[in-house]
Each structure stands twice: as structure tokens, then as C-alpha cells.
Backbone as a chain_set.jsonl record, in Angstrom:
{"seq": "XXXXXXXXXXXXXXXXXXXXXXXXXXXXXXXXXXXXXXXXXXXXXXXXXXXXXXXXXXXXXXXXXXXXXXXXXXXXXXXXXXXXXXXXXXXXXXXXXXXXXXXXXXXXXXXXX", "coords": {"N": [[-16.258, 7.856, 7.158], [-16.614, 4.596, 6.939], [-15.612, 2.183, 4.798], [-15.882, -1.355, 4.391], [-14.584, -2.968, 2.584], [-12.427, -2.289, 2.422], [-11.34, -3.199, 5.215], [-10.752, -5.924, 5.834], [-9.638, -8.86, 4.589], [-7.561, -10.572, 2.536], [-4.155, -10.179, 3.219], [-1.364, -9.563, 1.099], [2.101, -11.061, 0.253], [5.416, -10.265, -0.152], [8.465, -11.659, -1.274], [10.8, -11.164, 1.302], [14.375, -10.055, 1.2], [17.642, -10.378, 2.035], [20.024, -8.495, 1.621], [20.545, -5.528, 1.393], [20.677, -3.424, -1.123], [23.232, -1.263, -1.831], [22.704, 1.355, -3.274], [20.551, 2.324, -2.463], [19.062, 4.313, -1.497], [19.697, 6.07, -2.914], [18.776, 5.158, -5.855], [15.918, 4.18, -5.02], [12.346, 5.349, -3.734], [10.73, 5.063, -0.341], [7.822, 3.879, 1.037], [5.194, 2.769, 3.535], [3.717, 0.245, 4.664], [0.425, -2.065, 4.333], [0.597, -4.486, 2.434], [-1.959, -5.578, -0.26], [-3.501, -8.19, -2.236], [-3.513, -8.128, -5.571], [-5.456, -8.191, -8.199], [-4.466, -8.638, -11.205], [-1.042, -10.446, -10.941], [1.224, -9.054, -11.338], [1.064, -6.783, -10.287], [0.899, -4.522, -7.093], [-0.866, -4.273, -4.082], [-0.45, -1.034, -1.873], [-1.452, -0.509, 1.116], [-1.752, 2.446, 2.994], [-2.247, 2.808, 5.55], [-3.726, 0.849, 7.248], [-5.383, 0.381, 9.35], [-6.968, 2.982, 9.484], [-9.98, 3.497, 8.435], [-10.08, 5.284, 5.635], [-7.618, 4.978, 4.575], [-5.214, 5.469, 2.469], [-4.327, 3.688, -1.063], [-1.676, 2.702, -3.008], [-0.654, 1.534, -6.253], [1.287, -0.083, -7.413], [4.089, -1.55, -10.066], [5.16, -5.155, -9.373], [7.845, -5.462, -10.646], [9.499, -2.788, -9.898], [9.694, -2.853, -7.953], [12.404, -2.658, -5.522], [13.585, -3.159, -3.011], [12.194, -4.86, -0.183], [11.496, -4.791, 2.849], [10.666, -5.952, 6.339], [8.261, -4.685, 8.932], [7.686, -3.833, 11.69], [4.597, -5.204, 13.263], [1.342, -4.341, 13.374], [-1.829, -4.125, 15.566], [-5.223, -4.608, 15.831], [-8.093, -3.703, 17.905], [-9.322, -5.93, 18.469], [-7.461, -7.761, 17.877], [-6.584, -8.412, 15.762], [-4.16, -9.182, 13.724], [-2.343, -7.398, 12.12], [0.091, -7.064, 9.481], [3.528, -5.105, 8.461], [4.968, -3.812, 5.663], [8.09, -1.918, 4.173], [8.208, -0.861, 1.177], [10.538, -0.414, -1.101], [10.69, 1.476, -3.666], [11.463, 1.959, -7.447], [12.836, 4.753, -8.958], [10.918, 7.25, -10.327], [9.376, 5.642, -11.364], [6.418, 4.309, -12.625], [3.42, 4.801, -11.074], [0.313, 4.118, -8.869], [-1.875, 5.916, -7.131], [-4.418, 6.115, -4.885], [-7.929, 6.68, -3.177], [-10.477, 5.564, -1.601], [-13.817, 6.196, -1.325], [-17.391, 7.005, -0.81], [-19.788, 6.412, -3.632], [-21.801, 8.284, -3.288], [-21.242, 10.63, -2.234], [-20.56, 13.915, -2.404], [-17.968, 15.326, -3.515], [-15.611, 17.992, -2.669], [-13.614, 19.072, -4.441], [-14.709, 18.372, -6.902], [-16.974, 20.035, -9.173], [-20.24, 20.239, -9.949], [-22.102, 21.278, -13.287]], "CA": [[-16.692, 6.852, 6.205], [-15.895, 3.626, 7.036], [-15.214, 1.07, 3.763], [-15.488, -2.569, 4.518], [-13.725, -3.473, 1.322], [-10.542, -2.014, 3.01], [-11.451, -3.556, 6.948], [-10.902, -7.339, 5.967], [-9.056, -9.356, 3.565], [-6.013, -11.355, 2.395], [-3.119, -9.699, 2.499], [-0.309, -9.954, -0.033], [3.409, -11.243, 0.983], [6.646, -10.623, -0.76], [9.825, -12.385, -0.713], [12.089, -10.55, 1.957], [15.953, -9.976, 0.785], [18.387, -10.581, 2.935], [20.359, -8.019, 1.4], [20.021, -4.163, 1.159], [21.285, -2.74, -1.821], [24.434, 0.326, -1.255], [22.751, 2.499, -3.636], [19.246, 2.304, -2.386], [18.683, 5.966, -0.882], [19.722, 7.283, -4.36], [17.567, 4.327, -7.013], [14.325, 4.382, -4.752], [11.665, 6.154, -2.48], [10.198, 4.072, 0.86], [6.81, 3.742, 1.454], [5.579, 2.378, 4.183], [2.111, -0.014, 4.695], [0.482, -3.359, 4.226], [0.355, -5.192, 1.044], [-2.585, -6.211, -0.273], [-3.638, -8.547, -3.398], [-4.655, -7.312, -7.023], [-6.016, -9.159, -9.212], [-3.262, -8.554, -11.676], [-0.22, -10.924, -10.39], [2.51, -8.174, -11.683], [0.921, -5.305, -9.64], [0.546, -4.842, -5.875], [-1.579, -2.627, -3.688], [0.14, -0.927, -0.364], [-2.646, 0.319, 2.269], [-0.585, 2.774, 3.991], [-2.876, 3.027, 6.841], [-4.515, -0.047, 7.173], [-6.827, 1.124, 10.39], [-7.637, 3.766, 9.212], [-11.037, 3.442, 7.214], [-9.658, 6.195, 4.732], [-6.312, 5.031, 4.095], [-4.85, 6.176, 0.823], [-3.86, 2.873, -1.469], [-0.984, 2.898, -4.023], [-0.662, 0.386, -6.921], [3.21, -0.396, -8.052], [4.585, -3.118, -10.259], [6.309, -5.419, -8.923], [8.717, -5.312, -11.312], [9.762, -1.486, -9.662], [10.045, -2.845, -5.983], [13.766, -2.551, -5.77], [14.167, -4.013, -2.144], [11.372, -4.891, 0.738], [11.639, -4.739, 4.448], [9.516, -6.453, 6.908], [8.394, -3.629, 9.904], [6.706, -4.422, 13.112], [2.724, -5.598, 12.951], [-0.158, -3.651, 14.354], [-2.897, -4.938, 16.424], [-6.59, -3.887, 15.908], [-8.601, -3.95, 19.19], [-10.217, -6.98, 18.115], [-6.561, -8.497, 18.578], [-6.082, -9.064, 14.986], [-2.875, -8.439, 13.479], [-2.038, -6.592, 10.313], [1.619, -7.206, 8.852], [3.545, -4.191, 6.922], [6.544, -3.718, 5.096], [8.702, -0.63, 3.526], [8.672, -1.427, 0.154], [11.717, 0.854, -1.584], [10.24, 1.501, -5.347], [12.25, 2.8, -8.168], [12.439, 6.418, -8.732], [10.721, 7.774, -11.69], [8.419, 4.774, -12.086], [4.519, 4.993, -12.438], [2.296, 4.453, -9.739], [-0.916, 4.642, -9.195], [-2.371, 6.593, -5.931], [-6.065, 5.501, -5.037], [-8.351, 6.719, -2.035], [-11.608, 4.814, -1.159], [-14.917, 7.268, -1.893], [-18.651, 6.599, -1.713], [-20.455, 7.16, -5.216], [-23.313, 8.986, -3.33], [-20.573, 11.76, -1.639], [-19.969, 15.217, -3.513], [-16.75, 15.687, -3.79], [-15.584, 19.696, -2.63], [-13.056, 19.698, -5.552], [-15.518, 18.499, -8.418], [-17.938, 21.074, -9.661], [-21.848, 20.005, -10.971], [-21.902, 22.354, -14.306]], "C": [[-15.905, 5.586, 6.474], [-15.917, 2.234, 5.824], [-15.07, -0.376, 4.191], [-14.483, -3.354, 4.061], [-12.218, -3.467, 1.838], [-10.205, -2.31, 4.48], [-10.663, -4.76, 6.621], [-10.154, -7.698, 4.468], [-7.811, -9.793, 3.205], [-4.769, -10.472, 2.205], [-1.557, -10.308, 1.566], [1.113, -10.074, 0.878], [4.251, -11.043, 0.299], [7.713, -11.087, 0.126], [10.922, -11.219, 0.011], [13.255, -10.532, 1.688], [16.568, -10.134, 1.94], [19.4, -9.081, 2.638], [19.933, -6.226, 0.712], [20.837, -3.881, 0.101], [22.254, -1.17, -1.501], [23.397, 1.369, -2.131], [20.984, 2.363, -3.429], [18.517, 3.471, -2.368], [18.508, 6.804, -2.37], [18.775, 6.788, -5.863], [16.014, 4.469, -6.249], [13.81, 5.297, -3.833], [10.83, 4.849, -2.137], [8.588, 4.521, 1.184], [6.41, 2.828, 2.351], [3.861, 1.512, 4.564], [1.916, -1.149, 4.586], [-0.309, -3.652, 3.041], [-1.071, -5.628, 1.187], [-3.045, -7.143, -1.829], [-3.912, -7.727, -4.207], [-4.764, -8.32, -7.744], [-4.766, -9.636, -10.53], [-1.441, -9.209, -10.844], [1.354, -9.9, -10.674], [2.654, -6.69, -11.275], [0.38, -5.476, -8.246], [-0.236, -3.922, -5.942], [-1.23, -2.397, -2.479], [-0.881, -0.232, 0.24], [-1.465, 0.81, 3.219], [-0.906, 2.91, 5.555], [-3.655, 2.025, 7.216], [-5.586, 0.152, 8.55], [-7.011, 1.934, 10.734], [-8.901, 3.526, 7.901], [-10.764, 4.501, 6.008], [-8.644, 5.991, 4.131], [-6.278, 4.621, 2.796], [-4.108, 4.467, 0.572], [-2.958, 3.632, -2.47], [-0.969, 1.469, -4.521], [0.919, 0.493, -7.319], [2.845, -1.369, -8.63], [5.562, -3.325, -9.694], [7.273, -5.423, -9.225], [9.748, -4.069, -10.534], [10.072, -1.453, -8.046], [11.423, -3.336, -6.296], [13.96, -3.397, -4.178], [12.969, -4.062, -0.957], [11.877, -5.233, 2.326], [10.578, -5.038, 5.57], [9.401, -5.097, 8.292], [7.255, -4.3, 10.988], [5.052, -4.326, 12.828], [2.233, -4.903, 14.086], [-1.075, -4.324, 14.634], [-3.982, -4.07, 16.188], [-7.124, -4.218, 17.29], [-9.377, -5.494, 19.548], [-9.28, -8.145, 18.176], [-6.309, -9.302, 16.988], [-5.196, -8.236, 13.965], [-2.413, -7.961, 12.247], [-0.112, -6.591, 9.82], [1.701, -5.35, 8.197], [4.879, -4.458, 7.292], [6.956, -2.269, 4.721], [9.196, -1.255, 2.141], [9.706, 0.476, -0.541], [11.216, 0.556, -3.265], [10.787, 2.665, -6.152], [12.072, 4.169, -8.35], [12.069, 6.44, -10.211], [9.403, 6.613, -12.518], [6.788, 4.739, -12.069], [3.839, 4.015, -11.605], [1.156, 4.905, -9.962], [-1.29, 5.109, -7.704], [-4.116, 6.471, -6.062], [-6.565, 5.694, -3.76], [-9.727, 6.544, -1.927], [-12.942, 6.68, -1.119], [-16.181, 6.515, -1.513], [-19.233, 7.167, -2.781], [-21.032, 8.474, -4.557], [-22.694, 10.47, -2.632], [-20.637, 12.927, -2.58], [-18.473, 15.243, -2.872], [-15.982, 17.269, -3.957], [-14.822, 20.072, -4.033], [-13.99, 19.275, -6.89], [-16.67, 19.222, -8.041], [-19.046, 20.448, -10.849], [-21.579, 21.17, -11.74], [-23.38, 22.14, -14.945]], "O": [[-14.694, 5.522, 6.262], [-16.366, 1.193, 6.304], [-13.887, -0.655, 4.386], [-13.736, -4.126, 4.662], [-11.268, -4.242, 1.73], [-9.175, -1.903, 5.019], [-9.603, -4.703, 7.244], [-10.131, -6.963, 3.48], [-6.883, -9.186, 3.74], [-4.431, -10.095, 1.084], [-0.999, -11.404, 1.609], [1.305, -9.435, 1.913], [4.126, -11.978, -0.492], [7.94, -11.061, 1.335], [11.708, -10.542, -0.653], [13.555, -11.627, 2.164], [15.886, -9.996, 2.955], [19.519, -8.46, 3.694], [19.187, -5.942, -0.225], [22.008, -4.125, 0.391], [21.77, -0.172, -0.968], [23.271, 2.423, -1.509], [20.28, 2.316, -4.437], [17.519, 3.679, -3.059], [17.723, 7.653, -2.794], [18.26, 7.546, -6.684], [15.045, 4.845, -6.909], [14.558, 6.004, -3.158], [10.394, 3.971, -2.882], [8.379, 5.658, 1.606], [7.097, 1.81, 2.277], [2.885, 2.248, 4.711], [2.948, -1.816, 4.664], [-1.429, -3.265, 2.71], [-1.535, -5.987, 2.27], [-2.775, -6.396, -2.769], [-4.468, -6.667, -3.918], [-4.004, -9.289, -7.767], [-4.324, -10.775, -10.682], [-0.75, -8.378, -10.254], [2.421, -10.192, -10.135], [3.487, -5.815, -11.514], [-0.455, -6.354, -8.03], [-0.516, -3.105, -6.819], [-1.51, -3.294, -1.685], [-1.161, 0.836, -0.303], [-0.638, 0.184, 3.881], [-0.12, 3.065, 6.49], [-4.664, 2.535, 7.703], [-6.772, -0.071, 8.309], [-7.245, 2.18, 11.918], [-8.664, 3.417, 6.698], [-11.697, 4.347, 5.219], [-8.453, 6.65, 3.108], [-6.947, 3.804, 2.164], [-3.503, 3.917, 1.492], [-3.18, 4.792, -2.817], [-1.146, 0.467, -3.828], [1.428, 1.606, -7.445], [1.881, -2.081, -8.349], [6.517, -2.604, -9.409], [8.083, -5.393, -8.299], [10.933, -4.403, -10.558], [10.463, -0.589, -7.261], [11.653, -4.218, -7.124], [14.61, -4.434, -4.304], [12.713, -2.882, -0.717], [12.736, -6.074, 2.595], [9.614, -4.276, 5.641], [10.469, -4.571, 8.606], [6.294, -5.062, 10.881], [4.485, -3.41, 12.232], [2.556, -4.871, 15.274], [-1.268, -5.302, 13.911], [-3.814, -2.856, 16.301], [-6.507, -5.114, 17.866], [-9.824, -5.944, 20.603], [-9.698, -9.279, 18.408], [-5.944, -10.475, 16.914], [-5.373, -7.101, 13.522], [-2.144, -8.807, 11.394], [0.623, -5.674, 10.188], [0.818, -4.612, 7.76], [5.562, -4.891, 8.219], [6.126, -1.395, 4.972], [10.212, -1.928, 1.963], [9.56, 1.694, -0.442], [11.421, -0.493, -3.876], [10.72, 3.861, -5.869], [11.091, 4.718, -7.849], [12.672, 5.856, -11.111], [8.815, 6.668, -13.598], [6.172, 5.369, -11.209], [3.794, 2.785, -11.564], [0.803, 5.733, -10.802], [-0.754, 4.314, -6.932], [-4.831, 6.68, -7.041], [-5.944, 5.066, -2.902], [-10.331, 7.577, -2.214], [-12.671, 7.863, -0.914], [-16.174, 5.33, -1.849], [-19.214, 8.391, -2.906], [-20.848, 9.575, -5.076], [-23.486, 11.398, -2.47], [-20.813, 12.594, -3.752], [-18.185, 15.155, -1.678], [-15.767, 17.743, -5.073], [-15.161, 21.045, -4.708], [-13.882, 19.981, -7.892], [-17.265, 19.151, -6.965], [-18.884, 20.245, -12.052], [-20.948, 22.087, -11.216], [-23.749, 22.833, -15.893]]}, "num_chains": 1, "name": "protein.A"}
């Protein structure tokens, strides 16, 4: 299934730190992907796979990104370049996990009744 919605589009930038926090390993967990807008200015969205037509999104606030890290850019064949980062997000804070679907699919784990 390939999703357009998730081929093309602006991606989102945060401000890079210069500085890593000492107790990082033990306040957050690293994810690893490329930002993309939300509509909502106080919540991101990380595409962890960005070419992959399937790749799984997560929503964070920003508020909960504890420290960001810029990581080497990927190339599509088409020679255009996709940014990502490792954003480090607090432990214990709510996320949202989100993976691209068509309506018209069945779905093996839901059950027609």
C-alpha cells in the first residue's frame, strides 16, 4: 500500500541543542525519524521510516522532547533528500502511535459481528 499523504510534504524542524543533558539515558527514550508538521503547533509527528510507504507515525508534545539530535539524511532514488533526527522524549509521557490504513482494507485483527 503505498500512501501519498506520507510520500511528499513539508517537513518539520526543531531547534538543535548544543548541549546533551548527563541524565538523558535515565529521563528519556530515543526515537529515531523525520519530523513532520501537525496542525497543532505544540504537537509533532515523527515518520520513523519515511521511505517506507507504511511507516508507523508517532505524535509527541513538544513540550516532552527533552533533547534533539540531528542524524545523517537519506536519499530517495529520485535524489531527494529526507532530513531525520533522534528526538529523546520524556519517559512516562503520552504519545500517540499512528499507522497509515486504507478505509476499504479489512483489518485481520478486527472482527465483522
Amino acid at each position: 500500500m503505498n500512501l501519498p499523504l506520507l510520500d511528499a510534504g513539508v517537513f518539520y524542524e526543531l531547534q538543535i541543542s548544543d548541549q546533551r543533558p548527563a541524565d538523558l539515558l535515565e529521563e528519556a527514550v530515543a526515537f529515531e525519524g523525520s519530523l513532520r508538521l501537525h496542525y497543532n503547533p505544540g504537537l509533532v509527528l515523527l515518520l520513523l521510516n519515511p521511505l517506507e510507504p507504511n511507516s508507523t507515525l508517532f505524535e509527541f508534545r513538544v513540550g516532552d522532547i527533552l533533547y534533539a539530535e540531528q542524524l545523517a539524511s537519506i536519499s530517495r532514488e529520485n535524489g531527494v533528500t529526507v532530513e531525520r533526527v533522534r528526538l529523546w522524549v520524556r519517559r512516562g509521557s503520552p504519545a500517540v502511535k499512528m499507522q497509515p490504513l486504507r478505509v476499504d482494507e479489512h483489518l485481520a485483527e478486527e472482527k465483522v459481528r
